[in-house]
Backbone as a printed PyTorch tensor [residue, N CA C, xyz], in Angstrom:
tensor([[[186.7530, 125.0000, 217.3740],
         [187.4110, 126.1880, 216.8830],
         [187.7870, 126.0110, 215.4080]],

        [[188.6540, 124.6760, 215.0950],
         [188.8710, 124.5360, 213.6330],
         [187.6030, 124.6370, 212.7600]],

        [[186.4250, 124.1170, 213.2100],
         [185.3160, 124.4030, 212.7950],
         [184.5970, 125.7810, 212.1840]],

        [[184.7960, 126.5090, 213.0560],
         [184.7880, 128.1190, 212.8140],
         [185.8230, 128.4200, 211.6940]],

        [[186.6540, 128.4050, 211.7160],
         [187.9910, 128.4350, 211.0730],
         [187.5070, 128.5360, 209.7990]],

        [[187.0370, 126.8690, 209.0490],
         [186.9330, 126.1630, 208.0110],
         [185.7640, 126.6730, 207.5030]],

        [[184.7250, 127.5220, 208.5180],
         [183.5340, 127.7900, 207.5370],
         [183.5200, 129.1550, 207.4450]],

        [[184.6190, 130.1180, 208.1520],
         [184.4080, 131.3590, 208.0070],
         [185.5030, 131.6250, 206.6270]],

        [[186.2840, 130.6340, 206.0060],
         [187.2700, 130.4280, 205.1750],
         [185.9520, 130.1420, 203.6400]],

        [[185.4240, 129.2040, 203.9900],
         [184.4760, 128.4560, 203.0100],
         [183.3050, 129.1200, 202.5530]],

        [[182.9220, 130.5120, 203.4000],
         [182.0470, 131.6110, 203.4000],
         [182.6250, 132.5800, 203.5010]],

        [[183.3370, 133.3340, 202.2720],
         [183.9250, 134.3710, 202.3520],
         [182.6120, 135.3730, 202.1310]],

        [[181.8440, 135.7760, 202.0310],
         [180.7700, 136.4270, 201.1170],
         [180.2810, 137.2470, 202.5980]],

        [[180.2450, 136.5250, 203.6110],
         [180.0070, 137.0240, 205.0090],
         [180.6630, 138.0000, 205.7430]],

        [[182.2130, 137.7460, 205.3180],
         [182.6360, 138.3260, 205.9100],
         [183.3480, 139.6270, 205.3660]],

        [[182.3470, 140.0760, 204.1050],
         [182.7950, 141.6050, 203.9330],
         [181.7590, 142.4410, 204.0470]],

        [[182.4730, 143.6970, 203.9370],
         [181.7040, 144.7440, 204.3520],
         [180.5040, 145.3860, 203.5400]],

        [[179.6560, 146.4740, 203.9900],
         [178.9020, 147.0830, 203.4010],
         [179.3720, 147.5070, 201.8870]],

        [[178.2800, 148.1120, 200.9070],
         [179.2370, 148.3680, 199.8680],
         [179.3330, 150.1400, 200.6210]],

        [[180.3460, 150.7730, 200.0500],
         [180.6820, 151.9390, 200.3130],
         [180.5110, 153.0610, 199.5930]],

        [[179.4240, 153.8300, 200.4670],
         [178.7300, 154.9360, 199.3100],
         [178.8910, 156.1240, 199.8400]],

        [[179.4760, 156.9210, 199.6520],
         [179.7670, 158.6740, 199.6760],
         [178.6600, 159.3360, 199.3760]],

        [[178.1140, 160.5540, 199.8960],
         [177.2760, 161.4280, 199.2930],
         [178.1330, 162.9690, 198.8480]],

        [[178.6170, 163.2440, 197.2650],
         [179.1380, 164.1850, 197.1730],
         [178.6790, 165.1710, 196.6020]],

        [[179.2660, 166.6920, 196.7620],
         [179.1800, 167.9590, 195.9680],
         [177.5000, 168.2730, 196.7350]],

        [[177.1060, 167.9350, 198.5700],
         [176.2460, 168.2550, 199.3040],
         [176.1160, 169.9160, 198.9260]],

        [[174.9060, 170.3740, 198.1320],
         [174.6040, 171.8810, 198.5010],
         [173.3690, 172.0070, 198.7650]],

        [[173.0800, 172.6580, 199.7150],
         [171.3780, 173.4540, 200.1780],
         [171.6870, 174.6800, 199.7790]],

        [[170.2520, 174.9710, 199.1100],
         [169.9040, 175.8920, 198.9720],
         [168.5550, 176.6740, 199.6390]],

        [[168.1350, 178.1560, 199.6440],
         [167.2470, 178.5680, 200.2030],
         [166.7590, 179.0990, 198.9800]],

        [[165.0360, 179.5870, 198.8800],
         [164.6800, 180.5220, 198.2660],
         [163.4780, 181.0310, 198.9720]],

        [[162.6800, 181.5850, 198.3330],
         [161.4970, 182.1180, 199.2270],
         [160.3850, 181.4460, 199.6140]],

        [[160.6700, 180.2560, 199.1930],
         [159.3860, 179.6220, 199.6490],
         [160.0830, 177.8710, 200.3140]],

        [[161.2990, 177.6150, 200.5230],
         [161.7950, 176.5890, 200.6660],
         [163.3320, 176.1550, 200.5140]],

        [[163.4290, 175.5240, 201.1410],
         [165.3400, 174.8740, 201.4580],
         [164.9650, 173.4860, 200.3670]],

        [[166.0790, 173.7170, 199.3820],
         [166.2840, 172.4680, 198.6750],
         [168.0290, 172.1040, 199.2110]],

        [[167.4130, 170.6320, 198.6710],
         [168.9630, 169.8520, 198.7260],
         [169.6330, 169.3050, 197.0620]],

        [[170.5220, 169.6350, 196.6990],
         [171.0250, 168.8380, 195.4780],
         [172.4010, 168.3050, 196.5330]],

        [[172.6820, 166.5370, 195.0320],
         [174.4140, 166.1450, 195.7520],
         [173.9880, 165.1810, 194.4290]],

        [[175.0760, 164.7580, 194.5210],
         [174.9590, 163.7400, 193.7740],
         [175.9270, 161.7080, 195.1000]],

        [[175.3090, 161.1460, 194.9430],
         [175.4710, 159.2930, 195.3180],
         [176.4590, 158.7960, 194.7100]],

        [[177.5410, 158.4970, 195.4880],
         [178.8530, 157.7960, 195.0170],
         [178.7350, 156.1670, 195.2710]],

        [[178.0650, 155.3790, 194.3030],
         [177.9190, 153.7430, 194.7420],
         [178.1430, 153.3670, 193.7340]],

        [[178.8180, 151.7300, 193.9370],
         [178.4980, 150.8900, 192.8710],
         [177.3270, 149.6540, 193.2500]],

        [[177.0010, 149.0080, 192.1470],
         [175.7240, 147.6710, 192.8980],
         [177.3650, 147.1230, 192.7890]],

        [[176.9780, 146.0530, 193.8650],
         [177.4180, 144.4110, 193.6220],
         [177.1630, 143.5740, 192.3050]],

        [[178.1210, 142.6670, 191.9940],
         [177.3090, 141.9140, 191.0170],
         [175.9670, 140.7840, 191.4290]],

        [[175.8170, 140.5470, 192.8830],
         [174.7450, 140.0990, 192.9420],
         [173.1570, 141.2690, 192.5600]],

        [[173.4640, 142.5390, 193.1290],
         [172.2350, 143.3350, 192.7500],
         [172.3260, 143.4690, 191.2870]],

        [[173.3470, 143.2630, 190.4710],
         [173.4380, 143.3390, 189.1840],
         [172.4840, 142.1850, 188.6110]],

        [[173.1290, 141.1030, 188.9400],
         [172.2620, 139.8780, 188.7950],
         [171.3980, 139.6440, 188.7910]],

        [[170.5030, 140.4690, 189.5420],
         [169.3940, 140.5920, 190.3220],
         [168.3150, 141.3740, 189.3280]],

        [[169.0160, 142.6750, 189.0320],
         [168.4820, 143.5890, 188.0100],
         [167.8950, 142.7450, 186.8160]],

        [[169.3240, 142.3670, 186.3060],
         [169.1700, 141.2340, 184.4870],
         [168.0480, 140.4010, 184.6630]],

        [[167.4420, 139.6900, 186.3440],
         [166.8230, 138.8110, 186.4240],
         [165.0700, 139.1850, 186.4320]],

        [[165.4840, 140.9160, 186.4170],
         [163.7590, 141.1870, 186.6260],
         [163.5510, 141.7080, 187.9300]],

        [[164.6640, 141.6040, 189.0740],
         [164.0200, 141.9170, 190.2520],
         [164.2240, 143.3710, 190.4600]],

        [[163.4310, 144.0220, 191.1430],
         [163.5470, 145.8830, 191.1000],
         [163.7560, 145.9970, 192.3580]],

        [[164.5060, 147.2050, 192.5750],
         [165.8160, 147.3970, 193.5230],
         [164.9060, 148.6440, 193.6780]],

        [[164.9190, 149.0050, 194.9300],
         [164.1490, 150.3960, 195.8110],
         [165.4720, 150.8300, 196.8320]],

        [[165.5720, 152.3620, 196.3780],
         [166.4790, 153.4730, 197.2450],
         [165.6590, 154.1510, 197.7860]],

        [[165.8860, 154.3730, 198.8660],
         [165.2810, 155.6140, 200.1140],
         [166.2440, 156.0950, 200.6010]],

        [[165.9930, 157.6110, 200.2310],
         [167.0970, 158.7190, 201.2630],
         [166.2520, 159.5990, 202.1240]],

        [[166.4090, 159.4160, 203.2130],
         [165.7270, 160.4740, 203.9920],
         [166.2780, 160.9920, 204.7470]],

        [[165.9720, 162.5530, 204.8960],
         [166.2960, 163.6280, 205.5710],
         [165.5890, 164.0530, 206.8600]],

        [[166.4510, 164.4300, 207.6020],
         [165.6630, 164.7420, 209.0690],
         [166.0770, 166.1790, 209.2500]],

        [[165.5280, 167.2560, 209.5530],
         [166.1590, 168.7090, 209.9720],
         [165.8170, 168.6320, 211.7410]],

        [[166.7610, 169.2860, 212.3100],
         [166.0330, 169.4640, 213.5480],
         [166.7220, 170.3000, 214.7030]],

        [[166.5530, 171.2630, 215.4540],
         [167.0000, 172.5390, 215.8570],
         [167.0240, 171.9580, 217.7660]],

        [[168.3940, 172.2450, 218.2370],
         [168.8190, 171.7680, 219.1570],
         [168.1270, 173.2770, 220.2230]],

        [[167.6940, 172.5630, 220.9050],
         [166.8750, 173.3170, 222.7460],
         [167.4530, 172.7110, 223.6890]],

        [[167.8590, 173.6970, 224.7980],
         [168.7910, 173.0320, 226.1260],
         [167.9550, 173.0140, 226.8260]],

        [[166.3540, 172.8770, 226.8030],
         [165.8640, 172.2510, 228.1550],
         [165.5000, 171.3390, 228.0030]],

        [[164.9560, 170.6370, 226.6520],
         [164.4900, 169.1750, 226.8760],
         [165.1230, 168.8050, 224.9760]],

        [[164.6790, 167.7550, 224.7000],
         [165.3260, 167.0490, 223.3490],
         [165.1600, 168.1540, 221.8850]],

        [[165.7320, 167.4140, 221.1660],
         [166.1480, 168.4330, 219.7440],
         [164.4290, 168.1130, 219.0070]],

        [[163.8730, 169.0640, 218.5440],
         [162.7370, 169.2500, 218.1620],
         [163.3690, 169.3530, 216.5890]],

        [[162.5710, 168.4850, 215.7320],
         [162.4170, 167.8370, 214.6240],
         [161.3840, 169.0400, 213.7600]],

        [[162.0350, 169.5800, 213.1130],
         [161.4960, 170.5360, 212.1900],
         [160.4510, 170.0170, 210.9500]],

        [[161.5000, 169.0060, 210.5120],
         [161.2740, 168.6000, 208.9650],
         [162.0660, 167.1730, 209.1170]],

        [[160.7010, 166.6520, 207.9360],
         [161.0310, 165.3050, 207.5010],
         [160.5800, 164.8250, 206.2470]],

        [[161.4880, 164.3670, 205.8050],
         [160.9170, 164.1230, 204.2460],
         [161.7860, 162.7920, 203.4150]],

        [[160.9710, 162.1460, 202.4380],
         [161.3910, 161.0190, 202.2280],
         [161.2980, 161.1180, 200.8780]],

        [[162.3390, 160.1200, 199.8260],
         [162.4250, 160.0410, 198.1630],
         [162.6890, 158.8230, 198.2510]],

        [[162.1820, 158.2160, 197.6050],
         [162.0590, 156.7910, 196.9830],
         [161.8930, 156.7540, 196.0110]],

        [[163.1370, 155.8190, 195.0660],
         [163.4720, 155.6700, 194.2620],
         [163.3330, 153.9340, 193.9380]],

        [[162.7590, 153.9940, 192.7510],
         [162.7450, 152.6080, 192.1090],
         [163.5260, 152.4610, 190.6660]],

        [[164.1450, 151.0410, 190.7220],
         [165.0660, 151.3520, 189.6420],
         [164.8080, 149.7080, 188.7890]],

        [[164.5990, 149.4770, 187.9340],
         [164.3280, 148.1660, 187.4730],
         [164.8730, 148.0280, 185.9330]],

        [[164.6350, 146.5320, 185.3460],
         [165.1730, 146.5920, 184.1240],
         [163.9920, 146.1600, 183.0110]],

        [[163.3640, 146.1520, 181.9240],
         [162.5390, 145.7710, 181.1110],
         [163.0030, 144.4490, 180.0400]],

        [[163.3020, 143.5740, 179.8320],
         [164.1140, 142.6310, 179.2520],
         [163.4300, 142.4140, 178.0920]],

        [[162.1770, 142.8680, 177.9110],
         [161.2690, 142.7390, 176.2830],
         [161.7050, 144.0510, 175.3840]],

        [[162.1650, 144.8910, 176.2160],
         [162.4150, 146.2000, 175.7150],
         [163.5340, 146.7950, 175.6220]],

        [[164.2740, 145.8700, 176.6200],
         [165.8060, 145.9100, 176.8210],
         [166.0010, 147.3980, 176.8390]],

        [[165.1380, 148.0010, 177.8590],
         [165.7660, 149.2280, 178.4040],
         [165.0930, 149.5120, 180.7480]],

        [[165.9960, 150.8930, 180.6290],
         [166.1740, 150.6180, 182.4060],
         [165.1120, 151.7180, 182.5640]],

        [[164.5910, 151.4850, 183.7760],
         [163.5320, 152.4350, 184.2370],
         [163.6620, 152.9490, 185.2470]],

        [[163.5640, 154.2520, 185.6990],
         [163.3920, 154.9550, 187.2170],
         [162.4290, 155.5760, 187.5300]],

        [[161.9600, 155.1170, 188.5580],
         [160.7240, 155.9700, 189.0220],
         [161.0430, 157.0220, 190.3530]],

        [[160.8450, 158.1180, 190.8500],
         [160.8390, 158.9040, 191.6990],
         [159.6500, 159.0160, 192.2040]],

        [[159.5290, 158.8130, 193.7000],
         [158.2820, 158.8300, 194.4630],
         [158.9300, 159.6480, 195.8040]],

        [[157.5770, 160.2630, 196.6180],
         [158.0760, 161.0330, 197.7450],
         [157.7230, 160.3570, 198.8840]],

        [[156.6420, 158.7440, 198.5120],
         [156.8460, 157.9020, 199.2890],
         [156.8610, 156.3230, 198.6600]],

        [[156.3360, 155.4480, 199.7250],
         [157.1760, 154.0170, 199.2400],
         [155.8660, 153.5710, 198.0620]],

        [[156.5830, 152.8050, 197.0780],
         [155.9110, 152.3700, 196.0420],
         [155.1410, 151.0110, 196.7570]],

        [[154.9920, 150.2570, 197.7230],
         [154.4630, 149.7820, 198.0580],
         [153.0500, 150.0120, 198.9980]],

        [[153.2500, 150.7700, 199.1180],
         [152.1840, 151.7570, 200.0260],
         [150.9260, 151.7630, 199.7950]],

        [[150.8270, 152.4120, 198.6330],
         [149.2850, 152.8250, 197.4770],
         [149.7480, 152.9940, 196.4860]],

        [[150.2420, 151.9910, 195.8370],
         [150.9290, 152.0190, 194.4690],
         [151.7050, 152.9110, 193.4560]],

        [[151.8450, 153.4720, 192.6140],
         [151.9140, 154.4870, 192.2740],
         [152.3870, 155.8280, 193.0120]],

        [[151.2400, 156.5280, 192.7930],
         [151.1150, 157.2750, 193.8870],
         [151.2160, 159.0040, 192.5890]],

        [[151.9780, 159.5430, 193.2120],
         [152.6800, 160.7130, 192.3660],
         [154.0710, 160.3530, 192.2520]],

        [[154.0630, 159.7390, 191.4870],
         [156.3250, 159.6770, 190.7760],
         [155.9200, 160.4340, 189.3570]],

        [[157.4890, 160.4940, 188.9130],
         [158.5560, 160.6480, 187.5650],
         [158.8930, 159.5760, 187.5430]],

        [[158.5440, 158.9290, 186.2700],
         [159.0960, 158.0090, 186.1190],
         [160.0510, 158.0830, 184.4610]],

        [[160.8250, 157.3090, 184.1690],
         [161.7400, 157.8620, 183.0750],
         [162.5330, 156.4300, 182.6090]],

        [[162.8310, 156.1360, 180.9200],
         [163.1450, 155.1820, 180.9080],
         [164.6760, 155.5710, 180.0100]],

        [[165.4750, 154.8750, 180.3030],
         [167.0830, 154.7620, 179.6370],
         [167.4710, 153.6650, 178.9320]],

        [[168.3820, 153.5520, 178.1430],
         [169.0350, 152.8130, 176.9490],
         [169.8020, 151.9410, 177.4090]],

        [[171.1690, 152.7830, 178.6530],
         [171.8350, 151.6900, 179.7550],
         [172.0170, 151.8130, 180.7390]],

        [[172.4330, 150.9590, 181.2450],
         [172.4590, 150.4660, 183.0750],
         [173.2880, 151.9950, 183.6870]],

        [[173.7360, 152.1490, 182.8920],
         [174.8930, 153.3340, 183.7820],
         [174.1670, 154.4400, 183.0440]],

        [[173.3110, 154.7750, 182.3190],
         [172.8740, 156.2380, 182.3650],
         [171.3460, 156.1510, 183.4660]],

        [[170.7760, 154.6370, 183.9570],
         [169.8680, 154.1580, 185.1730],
         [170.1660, 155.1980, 186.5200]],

        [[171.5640, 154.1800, 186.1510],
         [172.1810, 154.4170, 187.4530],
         [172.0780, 156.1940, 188.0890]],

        [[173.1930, 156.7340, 186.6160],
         [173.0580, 158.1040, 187.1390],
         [171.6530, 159.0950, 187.5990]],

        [[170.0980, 158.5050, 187.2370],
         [169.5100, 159.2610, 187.4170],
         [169.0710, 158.7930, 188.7290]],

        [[169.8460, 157.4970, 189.1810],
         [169.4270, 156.7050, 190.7860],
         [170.3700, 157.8920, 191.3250]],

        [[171.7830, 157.6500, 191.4930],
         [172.2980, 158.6850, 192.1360],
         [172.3120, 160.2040, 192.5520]],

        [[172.3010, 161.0480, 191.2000],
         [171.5320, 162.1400, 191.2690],
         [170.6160, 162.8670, 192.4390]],

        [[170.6620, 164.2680, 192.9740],
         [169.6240, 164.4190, 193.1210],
         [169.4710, 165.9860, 192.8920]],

        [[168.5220, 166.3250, 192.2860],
         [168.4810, 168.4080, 192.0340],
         [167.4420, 168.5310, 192.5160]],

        [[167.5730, 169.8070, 193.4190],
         [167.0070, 170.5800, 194.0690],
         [165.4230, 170.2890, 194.9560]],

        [[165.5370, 168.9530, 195.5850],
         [164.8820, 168.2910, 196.0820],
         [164.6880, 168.5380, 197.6230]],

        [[163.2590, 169.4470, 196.9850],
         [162.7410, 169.9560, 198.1900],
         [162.8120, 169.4200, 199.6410]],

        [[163.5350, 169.4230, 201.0460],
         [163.4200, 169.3540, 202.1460],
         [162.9040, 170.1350, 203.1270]],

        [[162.4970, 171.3620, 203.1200],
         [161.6920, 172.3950, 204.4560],
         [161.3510, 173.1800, 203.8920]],

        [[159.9220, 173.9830, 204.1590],
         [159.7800, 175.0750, 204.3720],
         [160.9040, 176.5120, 204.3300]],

        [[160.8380, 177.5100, 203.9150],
         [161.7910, 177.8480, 203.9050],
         [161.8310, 179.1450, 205.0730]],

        [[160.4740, 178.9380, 206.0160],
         [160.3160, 179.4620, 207.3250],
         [160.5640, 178.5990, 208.2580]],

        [[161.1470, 177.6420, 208.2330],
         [161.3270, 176.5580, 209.1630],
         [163.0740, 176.7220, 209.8700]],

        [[163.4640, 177.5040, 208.3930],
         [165.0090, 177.5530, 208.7550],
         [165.3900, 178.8360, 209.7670]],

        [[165.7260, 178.8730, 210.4990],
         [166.2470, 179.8700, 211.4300],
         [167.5820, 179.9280, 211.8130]],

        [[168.8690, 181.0250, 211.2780],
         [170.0950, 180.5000, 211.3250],
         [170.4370, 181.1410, 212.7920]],

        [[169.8020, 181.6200, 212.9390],
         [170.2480, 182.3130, 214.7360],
         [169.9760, 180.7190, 215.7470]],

        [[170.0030, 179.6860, 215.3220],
         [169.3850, 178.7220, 215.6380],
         [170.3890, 177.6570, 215.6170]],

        [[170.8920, 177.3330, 216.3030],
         [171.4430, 175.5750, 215.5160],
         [171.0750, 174.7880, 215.1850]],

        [[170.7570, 174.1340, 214.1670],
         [169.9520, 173.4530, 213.3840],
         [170.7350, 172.0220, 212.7210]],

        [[170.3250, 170.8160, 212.5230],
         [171.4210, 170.1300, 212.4400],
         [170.4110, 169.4640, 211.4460]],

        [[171.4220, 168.9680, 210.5240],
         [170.7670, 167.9870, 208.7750],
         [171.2580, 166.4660, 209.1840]],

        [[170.4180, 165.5720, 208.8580],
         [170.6760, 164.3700, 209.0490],
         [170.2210, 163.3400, 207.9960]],

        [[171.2680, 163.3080, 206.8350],
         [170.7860, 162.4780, 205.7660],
         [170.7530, 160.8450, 206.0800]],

        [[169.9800, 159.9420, 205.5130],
         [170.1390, 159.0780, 205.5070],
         [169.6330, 158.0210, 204.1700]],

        [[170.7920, 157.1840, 203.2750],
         [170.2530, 156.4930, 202.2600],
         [170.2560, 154.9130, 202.6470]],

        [[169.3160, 154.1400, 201.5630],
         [169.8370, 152.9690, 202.0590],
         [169.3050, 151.9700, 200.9620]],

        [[169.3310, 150.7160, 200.4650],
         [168.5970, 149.9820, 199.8220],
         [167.6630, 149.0980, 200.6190]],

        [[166.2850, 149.4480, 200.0110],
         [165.3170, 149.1220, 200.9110],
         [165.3560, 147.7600, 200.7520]],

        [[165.4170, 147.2120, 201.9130],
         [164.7620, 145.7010, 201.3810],
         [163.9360, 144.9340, 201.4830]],

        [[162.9330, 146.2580, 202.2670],
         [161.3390, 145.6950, 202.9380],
         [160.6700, 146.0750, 201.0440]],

        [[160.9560, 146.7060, 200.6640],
         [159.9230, 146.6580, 199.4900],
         [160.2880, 145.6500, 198.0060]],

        [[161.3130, 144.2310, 198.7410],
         [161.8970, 143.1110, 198.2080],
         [160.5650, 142.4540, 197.9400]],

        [[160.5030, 141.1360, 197.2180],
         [159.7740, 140.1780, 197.1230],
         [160.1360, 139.3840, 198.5570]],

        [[159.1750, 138.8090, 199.0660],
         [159.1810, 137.9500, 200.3940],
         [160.4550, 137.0480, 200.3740]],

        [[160.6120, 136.2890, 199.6680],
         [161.8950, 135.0830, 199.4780],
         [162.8250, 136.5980, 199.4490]],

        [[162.7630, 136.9280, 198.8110],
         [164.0370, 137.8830, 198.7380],
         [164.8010, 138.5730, 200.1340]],

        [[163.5340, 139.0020, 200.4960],
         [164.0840, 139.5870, 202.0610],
         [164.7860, 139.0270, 203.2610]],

        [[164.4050, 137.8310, 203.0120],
         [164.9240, 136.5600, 204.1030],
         [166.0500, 136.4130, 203.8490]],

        [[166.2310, 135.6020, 202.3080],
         [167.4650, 135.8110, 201.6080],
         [169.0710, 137.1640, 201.8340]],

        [[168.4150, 138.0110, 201.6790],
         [169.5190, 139.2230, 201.4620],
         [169.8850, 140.0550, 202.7150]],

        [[168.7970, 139.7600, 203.8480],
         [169.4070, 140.2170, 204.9650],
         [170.5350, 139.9070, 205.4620]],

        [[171.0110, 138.4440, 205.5270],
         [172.4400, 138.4130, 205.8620],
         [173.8750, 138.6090, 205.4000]],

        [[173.1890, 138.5660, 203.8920],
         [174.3640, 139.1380, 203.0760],
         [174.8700, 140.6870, 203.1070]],

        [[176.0370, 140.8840, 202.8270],
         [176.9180, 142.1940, 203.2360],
         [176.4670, 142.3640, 201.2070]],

        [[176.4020, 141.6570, 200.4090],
         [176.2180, 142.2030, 199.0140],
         [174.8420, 143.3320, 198.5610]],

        [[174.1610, 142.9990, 199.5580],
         [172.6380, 143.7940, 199.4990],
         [172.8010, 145.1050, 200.7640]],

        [[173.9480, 144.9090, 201.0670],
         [174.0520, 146.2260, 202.1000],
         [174.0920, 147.3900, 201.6180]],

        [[173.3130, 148.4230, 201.2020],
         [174.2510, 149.8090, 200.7290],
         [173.5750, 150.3960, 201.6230]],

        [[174.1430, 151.3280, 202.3620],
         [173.5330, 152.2620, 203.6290],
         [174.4930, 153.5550, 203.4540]],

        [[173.9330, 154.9200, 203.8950],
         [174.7000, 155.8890, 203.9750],
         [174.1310, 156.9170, 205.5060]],

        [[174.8380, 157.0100, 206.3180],
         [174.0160, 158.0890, 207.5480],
         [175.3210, 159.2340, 207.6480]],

        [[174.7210, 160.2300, 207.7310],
         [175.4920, 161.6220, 208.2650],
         [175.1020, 162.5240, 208.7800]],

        [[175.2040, 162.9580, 209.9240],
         [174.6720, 164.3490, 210.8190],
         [175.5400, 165.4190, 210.4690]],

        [[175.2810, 166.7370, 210.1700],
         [176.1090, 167.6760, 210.3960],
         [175.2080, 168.9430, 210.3100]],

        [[175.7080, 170.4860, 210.5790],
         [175.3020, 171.8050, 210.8650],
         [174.2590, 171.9560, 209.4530]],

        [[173.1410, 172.2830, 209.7630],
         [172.7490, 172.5860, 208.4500],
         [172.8790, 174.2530, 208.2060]],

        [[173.8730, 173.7410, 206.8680],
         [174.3050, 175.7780, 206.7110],
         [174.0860, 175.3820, 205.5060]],

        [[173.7290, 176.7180, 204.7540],
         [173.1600, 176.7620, 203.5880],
         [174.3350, 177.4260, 202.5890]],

        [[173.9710, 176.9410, 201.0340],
         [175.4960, 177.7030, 199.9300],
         [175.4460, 178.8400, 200.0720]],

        [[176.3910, 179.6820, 200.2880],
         [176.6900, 180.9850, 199.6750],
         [176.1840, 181.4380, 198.2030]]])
């Protein structure tokens, strides 16, 4: 038991929590051809993902959205699904930050179709990581409000699209945790 004691004392790094990320100022919108989502991402990195950044290593965000309209005879049928991946890295010859926007994973088929965009500092990076405008999620025949329909965001820092050592590494740590999940009514702004 003292054993436990002495190493859960000697490994503090374990025993904290996720970092803690809010998604605020959530608005959907409709128009005639589609439901967008804007909000803007309430996070900070750790100083290990900081560390991490200065060192060259590139940090991948995925938020994905699920829509899906509740039926009382058998399970909730899944309307819409859609995914943003975000890559965020640092250039150290150029000493500036880069973001790329993809609608899927940069590991996939490389490239692919992103925006990509480069900044001066870490915190104007950041804001275009957090960010998001009017980022298309459904059809805008998909939505039916006579319907109950329920939104299910979800963000997280990927860490399958890590370098190999890396992934092994950062899974047990609570410093590489950033996760965000929320279900609620999908109703659209006034």
């Amino acid at each position: 038991m003292w054993a436990c004691v002495s190493l859960s004392l000697a490994l503090p790094g374990f025993a904290q929590a996720n970092t803690a990320v809010d998604l605020q100022a959530l608005k959907i919108e409709r128009d005639e051809s589609a439901l967008y989502l804007s909000g803007q991402w309430h996070f900070d990195l750790s100083t290990a993902l900081e560390d991490a950044l200065l060192k060259g290593i590139t940090l991948y965000f995925v938020t994905e959205v699920d829509i899906s309209q509740e039926r009382w005879y058998v399970y909730n049928q899944r309307i819409g699904h859609t995914e943003r991946h975000v890559r965020l890295f640092y250039q150290p010859l150029t000493r500036r930050w880069r973001v790329s926007i993809s609608p899927q994973a940069f590991n996939v088929s490389g490239l692919g179709v992103s925006l990509g965009q480069s900044y001066d500092t870490a915190e104007d990076a950041m804001n275009a990581v957090r960010r998001i405008v009017q980022w298309r999620i459904a059809n805008a025949a998909d939505y039916n409000p006579e319907i109950k329909q329920t939104l299910a965001i979800n963000f997280k820092l990927d860490l399958k699209q890590l370098p190999r050592p890396l992934q092994i590494g950062a899974a047990g740590q609570s410093d590489w945790n950033i996760s965000f999940s929320k279900t609620q009514r999908l109703e659209l702004a006034p």
